[in-house]
C-alpha positions as CSV (number, residue, x, y, z in Angstrom):
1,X,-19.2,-11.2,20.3
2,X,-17.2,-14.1,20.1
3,X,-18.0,-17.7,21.0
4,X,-17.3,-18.3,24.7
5,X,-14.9,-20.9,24.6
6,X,-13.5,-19.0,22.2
7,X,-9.5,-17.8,22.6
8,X,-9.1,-14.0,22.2
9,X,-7.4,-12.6,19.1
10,X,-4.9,-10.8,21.3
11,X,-4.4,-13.9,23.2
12,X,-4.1,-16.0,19.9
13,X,-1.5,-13.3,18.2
14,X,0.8,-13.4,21.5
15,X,0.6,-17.2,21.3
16,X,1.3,-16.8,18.1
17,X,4.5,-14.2,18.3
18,X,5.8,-16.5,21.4
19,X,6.1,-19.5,18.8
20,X,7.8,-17.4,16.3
21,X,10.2,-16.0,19.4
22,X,10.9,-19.5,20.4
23,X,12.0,-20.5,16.8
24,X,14.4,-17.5,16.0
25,X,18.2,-18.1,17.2
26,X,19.1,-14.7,17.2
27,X,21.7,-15.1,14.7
28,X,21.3,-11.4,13.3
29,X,21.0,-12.3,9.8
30,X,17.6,-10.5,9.4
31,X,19.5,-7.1,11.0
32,X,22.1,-7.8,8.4
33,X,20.2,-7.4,5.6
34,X,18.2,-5.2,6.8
35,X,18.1,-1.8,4.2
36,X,16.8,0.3,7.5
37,X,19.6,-0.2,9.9
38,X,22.1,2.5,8.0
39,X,19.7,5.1,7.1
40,X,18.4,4.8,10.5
41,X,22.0,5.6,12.1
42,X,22.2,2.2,14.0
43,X,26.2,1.9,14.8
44,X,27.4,-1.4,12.9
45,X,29.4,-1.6,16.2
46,X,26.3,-2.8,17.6
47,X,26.2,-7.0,17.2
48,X,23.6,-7.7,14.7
49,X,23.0,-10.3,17.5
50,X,22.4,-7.9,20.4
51,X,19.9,-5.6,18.1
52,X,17.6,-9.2,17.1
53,X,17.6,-10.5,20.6
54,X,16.6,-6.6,21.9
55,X,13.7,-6.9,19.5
56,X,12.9,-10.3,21.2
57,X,12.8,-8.4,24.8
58,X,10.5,-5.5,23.2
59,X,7.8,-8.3,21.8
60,X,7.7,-9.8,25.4
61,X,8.0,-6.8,27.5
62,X,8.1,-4.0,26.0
63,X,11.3,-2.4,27.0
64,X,14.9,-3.0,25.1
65,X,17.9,-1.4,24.0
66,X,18.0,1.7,22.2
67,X,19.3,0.1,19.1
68,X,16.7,-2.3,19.2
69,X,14.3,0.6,19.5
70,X,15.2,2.2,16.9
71,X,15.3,-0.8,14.6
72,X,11.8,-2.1,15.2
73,X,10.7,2.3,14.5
74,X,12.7,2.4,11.2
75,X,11.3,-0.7,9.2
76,X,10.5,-0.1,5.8
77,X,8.7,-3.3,5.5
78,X,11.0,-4.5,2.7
79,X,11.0,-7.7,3.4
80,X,15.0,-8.6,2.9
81,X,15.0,-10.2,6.4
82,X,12.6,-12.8,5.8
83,X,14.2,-13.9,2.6
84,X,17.8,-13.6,4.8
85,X,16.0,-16.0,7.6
86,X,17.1,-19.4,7.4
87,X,14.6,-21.0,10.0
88,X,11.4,-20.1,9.3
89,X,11.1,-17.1,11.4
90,X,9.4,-13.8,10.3
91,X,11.6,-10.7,11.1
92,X,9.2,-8.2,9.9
93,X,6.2,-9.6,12.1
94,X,8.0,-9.2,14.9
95,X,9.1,-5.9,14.2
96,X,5.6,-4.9,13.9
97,X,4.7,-7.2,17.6
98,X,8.0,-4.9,18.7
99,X,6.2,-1.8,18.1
100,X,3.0,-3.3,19.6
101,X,5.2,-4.4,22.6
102,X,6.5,-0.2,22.9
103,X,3.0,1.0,22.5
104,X,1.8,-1.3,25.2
105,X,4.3,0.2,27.2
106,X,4.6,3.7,26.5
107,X,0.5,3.9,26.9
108,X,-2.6,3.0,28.5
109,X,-4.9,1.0,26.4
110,X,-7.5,3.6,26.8
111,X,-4.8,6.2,25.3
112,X,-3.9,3.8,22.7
113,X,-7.4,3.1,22.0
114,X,-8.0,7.1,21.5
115,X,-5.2,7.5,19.2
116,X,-6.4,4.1,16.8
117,X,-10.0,5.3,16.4
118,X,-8.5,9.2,15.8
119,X,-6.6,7.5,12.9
120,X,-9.3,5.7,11.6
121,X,-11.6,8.8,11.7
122,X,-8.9,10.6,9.9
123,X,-8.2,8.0,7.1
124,X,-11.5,7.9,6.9
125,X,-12.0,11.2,6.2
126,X,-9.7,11.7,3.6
127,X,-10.8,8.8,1.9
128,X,-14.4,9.5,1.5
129,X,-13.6,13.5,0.6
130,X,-10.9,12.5,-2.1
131,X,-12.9,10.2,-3.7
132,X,-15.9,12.0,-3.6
133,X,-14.4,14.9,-5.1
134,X,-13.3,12.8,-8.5
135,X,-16.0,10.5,-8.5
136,X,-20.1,10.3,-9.0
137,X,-22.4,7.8,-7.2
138,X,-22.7,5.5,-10.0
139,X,-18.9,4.9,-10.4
140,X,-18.3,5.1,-6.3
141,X,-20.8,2.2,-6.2
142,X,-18.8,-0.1,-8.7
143,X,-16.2,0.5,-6.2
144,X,-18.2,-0.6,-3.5
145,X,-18.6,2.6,-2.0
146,X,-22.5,2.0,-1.7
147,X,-24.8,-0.9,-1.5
148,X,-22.3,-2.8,-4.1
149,X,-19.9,-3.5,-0.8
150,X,-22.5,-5.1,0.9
151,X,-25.1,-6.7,-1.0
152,X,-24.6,-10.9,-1.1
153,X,-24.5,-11.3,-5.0
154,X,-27.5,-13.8,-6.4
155,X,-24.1,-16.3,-7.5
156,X,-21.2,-16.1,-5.7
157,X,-18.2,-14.6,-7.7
158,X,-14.5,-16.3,-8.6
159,X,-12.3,-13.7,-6.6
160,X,-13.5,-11.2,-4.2
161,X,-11.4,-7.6,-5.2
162,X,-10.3,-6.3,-2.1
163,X,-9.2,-2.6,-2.8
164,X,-8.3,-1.4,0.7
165,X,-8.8,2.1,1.4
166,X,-6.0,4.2,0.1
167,X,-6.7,3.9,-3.4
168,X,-9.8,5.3,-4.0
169,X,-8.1,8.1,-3.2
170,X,-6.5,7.6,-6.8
171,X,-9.5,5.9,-7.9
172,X,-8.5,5.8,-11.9
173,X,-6.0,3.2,-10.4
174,X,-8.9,0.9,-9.3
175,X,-11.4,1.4,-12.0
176,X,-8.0,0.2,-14.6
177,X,-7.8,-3.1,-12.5
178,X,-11.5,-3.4,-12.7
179,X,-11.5,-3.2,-16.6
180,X,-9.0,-5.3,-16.8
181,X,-10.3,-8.3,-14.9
182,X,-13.2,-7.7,-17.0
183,X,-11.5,-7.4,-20.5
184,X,-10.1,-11.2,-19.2
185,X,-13.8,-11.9,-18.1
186,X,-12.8,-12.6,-14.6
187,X,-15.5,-12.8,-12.1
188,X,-15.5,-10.9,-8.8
189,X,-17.2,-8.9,-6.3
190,X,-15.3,-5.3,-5.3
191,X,-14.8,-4.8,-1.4
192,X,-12.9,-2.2,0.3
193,X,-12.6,1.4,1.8
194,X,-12.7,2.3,5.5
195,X,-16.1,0.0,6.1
196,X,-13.5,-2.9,5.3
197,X,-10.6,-2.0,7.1
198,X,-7.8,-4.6,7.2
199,X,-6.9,-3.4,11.1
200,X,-3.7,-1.6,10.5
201,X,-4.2,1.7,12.2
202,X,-5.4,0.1,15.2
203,X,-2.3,-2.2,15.3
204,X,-0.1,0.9,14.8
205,X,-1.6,2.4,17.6
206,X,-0.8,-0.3,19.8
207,X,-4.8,-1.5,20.2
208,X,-4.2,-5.2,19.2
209,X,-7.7,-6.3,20.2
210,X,-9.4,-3.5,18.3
211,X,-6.8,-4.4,15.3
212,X,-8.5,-8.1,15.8
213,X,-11.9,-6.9,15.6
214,X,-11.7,-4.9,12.4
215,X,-9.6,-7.2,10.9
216,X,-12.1,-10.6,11.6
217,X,-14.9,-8.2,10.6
218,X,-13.9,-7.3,6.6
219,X,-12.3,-10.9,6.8
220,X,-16.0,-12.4,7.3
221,X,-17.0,-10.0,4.1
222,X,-14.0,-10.7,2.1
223,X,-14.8,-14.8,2.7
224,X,-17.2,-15.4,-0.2
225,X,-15.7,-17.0,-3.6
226,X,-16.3,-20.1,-5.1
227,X,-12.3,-20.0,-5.2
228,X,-11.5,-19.2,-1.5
229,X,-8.8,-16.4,-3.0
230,X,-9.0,-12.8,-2.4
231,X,-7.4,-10.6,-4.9
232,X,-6.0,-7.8,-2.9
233,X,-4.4,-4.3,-4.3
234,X,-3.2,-2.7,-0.7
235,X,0.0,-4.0,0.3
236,X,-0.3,-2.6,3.7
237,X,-3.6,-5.2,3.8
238,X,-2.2,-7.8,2.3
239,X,0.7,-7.9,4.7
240,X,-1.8,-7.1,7.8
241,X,-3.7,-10.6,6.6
242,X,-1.2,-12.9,5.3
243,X,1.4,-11.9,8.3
244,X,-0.4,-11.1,11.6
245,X,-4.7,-11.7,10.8
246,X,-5.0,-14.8,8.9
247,X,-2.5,-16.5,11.0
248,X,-4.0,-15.4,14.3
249,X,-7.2,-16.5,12.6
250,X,-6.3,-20.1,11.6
251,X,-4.8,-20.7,15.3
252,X,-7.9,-19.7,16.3
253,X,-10.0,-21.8,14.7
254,X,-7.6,-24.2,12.9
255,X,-7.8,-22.8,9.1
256,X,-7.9,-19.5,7.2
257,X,-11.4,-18.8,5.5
258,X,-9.2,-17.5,2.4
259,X,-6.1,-17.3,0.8
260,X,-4.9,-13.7,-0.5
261,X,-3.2,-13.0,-4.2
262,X,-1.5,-9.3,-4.6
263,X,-3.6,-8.6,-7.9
264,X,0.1,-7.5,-10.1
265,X,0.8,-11.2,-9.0
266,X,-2.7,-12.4,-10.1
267,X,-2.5,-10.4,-13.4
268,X,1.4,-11.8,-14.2
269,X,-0.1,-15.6,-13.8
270,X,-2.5,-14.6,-17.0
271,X,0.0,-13.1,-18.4
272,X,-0.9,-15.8,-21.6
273,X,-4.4,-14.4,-21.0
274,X,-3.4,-11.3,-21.2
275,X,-1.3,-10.7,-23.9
276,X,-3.9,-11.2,-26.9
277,X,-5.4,-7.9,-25.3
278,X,-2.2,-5.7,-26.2
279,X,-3.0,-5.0,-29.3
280,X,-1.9,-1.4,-29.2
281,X,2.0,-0.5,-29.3
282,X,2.8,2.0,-26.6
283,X,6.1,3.2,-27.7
284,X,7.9,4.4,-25.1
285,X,11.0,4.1,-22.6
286,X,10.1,3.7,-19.3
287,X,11.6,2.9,-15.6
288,X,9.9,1.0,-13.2
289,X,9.7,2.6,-9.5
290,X,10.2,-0.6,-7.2
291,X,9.2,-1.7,-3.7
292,X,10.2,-5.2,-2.6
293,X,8.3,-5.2,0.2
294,X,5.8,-8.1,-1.4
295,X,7.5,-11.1,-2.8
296,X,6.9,-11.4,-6.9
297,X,5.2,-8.5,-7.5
298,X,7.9,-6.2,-8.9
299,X,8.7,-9.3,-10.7
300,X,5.2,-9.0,-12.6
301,X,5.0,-5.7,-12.8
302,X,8.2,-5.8,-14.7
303,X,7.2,-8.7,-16.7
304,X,3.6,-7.3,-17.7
305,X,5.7,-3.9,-18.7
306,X,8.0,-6.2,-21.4
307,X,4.8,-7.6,-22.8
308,X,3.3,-4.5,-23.9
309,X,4.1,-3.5,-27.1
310,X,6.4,-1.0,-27.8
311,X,7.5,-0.5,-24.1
312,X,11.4,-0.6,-23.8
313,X,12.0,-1.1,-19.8
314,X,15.2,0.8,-18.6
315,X,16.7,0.2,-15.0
316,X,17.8,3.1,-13.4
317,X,20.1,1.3,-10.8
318,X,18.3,2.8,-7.6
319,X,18.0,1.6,-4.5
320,X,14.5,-0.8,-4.1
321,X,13.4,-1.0,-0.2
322,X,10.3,-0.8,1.5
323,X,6.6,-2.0,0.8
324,X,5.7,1.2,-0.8
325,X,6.4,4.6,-0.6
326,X,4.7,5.1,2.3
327,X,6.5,2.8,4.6
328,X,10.0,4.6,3.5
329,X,8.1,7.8,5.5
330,X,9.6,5.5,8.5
331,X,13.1,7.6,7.5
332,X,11.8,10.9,6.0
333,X,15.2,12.5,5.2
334,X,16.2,9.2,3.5
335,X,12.8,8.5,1.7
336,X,13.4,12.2,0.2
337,X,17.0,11.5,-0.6
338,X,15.5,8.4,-2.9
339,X,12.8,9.8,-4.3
340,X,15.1,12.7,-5.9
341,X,18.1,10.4,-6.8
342,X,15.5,8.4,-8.8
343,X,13.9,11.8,-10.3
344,X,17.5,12.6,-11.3
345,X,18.2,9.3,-12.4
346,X,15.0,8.8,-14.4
347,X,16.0,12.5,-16.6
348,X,19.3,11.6,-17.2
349,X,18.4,8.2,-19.1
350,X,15.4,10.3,-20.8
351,X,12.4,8.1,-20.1
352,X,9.2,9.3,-21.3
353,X,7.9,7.9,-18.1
354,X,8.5,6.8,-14.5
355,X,5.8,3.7,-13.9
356,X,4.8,2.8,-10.3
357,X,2.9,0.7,-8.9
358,X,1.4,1.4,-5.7
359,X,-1.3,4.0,-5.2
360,X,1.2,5.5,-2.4
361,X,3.7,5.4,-4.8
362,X,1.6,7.8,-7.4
363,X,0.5,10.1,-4.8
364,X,3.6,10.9,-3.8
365,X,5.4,11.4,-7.3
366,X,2.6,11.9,-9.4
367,X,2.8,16.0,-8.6
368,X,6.5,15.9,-9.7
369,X,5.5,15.5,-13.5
370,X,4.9,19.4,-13.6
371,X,8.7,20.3,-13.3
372,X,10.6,17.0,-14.7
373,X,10.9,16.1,-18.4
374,X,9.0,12.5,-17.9
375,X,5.1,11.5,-17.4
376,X,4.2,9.7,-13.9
377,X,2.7,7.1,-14.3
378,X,0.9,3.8,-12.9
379,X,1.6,0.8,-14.9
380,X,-2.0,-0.2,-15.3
381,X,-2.4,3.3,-17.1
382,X,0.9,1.4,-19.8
383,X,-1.4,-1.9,-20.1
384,X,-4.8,0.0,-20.7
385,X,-3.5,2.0,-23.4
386,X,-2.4,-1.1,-25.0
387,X,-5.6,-2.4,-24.9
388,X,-7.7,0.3,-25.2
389,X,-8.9,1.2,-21.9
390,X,-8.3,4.5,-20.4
391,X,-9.0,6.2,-17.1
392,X,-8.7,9.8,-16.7
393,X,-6.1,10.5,-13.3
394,X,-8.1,13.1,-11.8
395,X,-6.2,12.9,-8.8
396,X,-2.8,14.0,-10.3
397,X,-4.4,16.7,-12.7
398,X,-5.9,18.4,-9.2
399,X,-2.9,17.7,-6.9
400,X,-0.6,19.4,-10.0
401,X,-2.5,22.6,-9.5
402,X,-1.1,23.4,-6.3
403,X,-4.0,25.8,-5.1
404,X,-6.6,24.5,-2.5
405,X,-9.0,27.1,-3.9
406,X,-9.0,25.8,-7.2
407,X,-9.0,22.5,-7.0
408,X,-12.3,23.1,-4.5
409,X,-13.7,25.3,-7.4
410,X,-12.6,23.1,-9.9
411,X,-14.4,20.0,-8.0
412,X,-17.6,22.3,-7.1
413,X,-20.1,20.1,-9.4
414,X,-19.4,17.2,-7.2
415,X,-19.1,18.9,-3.9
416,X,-22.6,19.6,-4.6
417,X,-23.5,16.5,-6.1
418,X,-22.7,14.6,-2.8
419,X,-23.8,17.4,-0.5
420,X,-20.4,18.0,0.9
421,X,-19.3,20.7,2.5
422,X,-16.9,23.1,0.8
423,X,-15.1,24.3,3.9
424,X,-14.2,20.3,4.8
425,X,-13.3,19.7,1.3
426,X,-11.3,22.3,1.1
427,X,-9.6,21.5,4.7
428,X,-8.9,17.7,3.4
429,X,-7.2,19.1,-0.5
430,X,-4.6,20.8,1.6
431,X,-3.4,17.9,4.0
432,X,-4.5,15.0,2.3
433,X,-3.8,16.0,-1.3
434,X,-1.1,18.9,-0.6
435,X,0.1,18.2,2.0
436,X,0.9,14.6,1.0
437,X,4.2,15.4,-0.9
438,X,7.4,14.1,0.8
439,X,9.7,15.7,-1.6
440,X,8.7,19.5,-2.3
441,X,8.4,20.2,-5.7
442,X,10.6,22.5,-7.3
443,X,8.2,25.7,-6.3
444,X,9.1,28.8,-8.7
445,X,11.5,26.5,-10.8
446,X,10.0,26.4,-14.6
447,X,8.9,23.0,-15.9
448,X,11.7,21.2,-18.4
449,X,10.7,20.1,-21.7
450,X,9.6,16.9,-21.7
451,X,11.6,13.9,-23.0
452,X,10.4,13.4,-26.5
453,X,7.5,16.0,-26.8
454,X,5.2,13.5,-24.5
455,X,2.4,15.6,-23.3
456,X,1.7,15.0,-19.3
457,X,-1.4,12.8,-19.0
């Protein structure tokens, strides 16, 4: 419970949002560069202006115009309209207080309330199955999965590793950054999966005071490095705490108990630290599969890429929106329209690999290596086979199989192993692993040779 004099989180953020109302001018510059508003079939005949100040009417009151609507639904979370903001104002936070503002309206809190926890319980789920279906207890622990996530270490770390949830669902992803940071003998404690949730599902679900909860609770275990930093690889978390939590937070109590680093931006300022470790050429040609959503990290990524060995980066001239592939799902026909034009795009300049890197971003491509002539892969895989480090991706070499029942079989060591039941794992490998595949693959086509006789990883 919080203090009694204390101001509510919900009271705080709507504080908060009002200030951020009061500042914007509604000059319509955000809508303008917005990379949502065509896909999403807004008319340009609608003034840029009417569309920002409808957004302004769906924070306060939940009700607006349609094209506002429509707007604050379709965000990809690229980010464009902050950078196009000349007064300080964050367009994409009040999107998201927009979408709060409809839920409020559309629902009673208790429905809203239902629907967060229903998501949670559901992430969850598919969480704990997927990594427990690629990973023992020994390795699950070093990703905080066990006592690791809550014990206070005997000297407090550097950084605190905040994975978020999603990626333990890819957990080769994870265990890379981990060996890295330890190859540069960087200090840090791992936190993360659904028992540190950043809030997000809750906020989506229009429960802003539950979002609060959750989110002050993994901020209180994320709070403990003798640096005050907080490496984070989610970018859905690290735009939940940077843009609505910590802020809320510091008005709250007048400062933020951290400050949070995207870890490609924490790895591309060692990048002189770094470099002695790629010692091994990787010699191939490679495009990099970009979200903007996160200011400087496609930057690093692309500038950690040029520094390994070997590695020749080609751009493919595609379209780069959205935080990660998941927040494109906001325009299905359009994310699918992407993903292929980039598939294409990659083949016809003969990479040997497309390189993401978002875990969203591998789940959601990594199945197309069985019918395209290029390896998926994510760019921490590039920089450990430079230094030496590898990590088997479990996850793609199940989801590439294509058959519930074998992957289950396949997996059966560790079903046992962690007690789980084969029924429930089988009911999570067809809609979390399956079923999470925007763009069908090329069912009955026959796999193309691959680009330089690379074998798929």
């Amino acid at each position: 419970m919080p203090p009694m004099n204390e101001v509510p989180f919900e009271t705080s953020l709507a504080e908060y949002a009002e200030d951020m109302l009061d500042a914007c001018t509604r000059c319509g510059k955000c809508v303008e560069a917005c990379p949502s508003v065509e896909p999403a079939g807004i008319s340009r005949t609608t003034k840029s202006e009417d569309i920002i100040g409808g957004i302004l009417e769906l924070v306060r009151t939940g009700n607006g115009p349609e094209a506002s609507r429509k707007w604050a639904q379709s965000c990809m979370r690229s980010g464009a309209c902050i950078k196009a903001c000349s007064y300080g104002v964050n367009p994409r936070f009040l999107l998201s207080m927009a979408r709060l503002g409809i839920a409020k309206s559309d629902n009673e809190l208790a429905e809203r309330r239902r629907r967060g926890v229903e998501r949670y319980r559901d992430g969850s789920r598919g969480v704990n199955m997927l990594s427990r279906l690629q990973l023992d207890a020994d390795v699950l622990e070093r990703l905080g999965q066990r006592s690791a996530s809550v014990a206070t270490p005997v000297e407090a770390p550097d950084f605190v590793f905040y994975t978020g949830c999603n990626v333990l669902k890819t957990p080769h992803i994870a265990l890379l950054a981990l060996d890295i940071m330890d190859a540069l003998g960087v200090s840090y404690q791992v936190m993360g999966g659904p028992s540190h949730c950043c809030g997000i599902l809750q906020l989506k679900s229009g429960d802003a005071e539950m979002a609060g909860r959750m989110g002050s609770s993994t901020m209180e275990k994320l709070s403990h490095s003798n640096s005050g930093q907080v490496i984070s690889w989610c970018p859905s978390c690290y735009v939940q705490y940077t843009e609505t939590i910590l802020p809320t937070v510091e008005r709250q109590h007048g400062s933020r108990p951290f400050e949070m680093n995207p870890f490609m931006r924490f790895l591309g300022d060692r990048l002189g630290q770094l470099k002695p470790h790629l010692q091994r050429r990787v010699e191939m040609r490679v495009a990099l599969h970009r979200h903007p959503g996160v200011a400087g990290v496609v930057d690093a990524a692309a500038e950690i890429l040029t520094a390994v060995p070997g590695i020749e980066l080609v751009d493919l001239n595609q379209p780069a929106v959205g935080l990660q592939s998941v927040d494109v799902g906001a325009l299905p026909k359009y994310k699918r329209e992407l993903q292929l034009m980039e598939l294409e795009a990659a083949r016809d300049a003969g990479v040997d690999a497309l390189v993401a890197v978002y875990h969203s971003d591998h789940r959601e491509l990594c199945a197309h290596e069985r019918d395209w002539p290029f390896r998926i892969m994510n760019i921490l895989e590039v920089v450990g086979e430079s230094m030496g480090l590898h990590r088997h991706d479990r996850y793609k070499e199940l989801k590439i199989m294509q058959d519930a029942d074998q992957i289950v079989a396949d997996c059966s060591d560790l079903i046992a192993k962690h007690s789980l039941d084969p029924g429930n794992a089988r009911d999570v490998v067809v809609k979390v692993l399956l079923g999470d595949q925007p763009l069908p693959l090329r069912r009955g086509a026959p796999p193309e040779t691959r680009a330089g006789g690379v074998e798929p990883s």
